[in-house]
Backbone bond lengths (Angstrom), bond angles and torsions (degrees), N, CA, C in turn:
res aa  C-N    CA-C-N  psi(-1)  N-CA   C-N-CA  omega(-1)  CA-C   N-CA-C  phi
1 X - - - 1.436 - - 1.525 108.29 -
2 X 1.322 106.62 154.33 1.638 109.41 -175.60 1.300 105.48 -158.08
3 X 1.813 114.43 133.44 1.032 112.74 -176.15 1.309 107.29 -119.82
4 X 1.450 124.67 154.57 1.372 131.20 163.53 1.556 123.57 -130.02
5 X 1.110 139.59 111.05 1.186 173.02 97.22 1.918 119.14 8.12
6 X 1.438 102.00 70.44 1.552 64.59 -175.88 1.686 98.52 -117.05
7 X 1.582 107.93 -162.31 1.184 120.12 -168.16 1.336 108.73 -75.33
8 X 1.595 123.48 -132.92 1.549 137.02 -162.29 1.367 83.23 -92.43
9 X 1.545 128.00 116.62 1.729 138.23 161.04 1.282 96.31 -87.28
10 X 1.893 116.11 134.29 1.773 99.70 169.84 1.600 85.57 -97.61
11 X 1.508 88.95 129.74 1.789 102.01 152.94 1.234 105.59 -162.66
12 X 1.477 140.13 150.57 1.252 152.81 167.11 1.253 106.05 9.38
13 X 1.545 120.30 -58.25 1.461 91.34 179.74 1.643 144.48 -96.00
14 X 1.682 79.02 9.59 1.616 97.98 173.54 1.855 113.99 -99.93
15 X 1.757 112.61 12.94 0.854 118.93 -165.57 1.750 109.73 -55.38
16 X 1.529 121.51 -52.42 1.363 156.17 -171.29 1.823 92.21 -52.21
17 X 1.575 128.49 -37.02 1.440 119.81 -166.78 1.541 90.77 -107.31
18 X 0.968 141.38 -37.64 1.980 111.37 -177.88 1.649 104.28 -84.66
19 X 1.665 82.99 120.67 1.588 98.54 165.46 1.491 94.45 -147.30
20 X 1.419 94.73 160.96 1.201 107.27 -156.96 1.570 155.37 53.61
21 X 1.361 149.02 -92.88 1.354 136.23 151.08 1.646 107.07 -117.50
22 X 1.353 99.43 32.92 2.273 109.21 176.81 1.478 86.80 -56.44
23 X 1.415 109.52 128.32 1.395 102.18 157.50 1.728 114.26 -88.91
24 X 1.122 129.58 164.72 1.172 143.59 -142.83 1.971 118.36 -147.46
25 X 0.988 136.01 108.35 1.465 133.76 155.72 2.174 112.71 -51.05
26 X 1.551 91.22 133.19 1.532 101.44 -179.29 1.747 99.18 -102.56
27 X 0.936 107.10 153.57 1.218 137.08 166.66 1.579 107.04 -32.97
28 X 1.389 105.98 -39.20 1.390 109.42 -176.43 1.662 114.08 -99.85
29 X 1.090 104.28 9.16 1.678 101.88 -175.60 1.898 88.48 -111.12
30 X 1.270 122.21 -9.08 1.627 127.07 173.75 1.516 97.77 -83.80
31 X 1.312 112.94 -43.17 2.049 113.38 -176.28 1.242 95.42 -63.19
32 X 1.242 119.35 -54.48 2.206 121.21 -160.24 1.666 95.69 -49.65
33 X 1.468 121.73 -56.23 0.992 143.88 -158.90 1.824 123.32 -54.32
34 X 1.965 88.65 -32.91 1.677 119.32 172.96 1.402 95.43 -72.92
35 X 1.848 102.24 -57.67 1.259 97.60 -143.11 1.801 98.10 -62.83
36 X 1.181 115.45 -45.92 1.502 115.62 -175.72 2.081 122.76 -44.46
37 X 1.479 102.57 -41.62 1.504 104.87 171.26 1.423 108.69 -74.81
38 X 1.390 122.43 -32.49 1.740 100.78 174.58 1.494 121.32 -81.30
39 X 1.452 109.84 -14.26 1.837 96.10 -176.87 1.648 100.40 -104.89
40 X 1.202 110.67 33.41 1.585 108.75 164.96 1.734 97.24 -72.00
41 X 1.461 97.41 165.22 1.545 117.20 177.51 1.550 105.60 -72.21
42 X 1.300 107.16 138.22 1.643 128.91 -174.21 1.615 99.94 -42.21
43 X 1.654 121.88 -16.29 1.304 94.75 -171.18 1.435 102.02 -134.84
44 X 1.318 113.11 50.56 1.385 145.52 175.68 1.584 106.80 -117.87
45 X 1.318 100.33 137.64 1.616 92.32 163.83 1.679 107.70 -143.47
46 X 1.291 151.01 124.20 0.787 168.10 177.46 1.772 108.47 -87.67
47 X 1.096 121.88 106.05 1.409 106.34 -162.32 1.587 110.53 -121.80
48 X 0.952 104.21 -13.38 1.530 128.46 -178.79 1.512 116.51 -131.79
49 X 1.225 118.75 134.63 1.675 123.60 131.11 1.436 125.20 -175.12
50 X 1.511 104.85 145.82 1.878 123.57 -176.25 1.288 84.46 -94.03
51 X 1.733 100.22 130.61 0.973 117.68 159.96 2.009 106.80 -111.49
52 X 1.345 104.12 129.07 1.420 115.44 -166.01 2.214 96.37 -106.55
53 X 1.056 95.54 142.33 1.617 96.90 169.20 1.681 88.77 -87.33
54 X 1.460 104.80 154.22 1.509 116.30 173.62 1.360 94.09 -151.02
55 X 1.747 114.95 125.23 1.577 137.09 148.43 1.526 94.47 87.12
56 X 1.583 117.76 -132.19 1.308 98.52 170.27 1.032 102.88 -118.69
57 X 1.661 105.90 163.58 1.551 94.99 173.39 1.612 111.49 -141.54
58 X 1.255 127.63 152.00 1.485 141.90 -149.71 2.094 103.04 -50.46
């Protein structure tokens, strides 16, 4: 099992909290994040991770 946690995601329903230069997690920095804990090696386990927005981001 593996959990992820992340920070402020902008999407629809976080539309109402970024104003101004808040930096923000995309949709696609939550996929990289999947895709990276499932194609670890069978005897890896990744079981956790916070993903934090830092500075700005695109």
């Amino acid at each position: 099992m593996s959990i992820i946690e992340p920070g402020l995601v902008d999407t629809v329903l976080t539309a109402g909290l970024l104003r101004g230069d808040r930096a923000a997690l995309t949709a696609e920095d939550i996929a990289d994040a999947i895709a990276y804990m499932v194609t670890r090696p069978s005897h890896l386990a990744v079981t956790q991770a916070v993903l934090r927005p830092m500075g700005t981001c695109p």
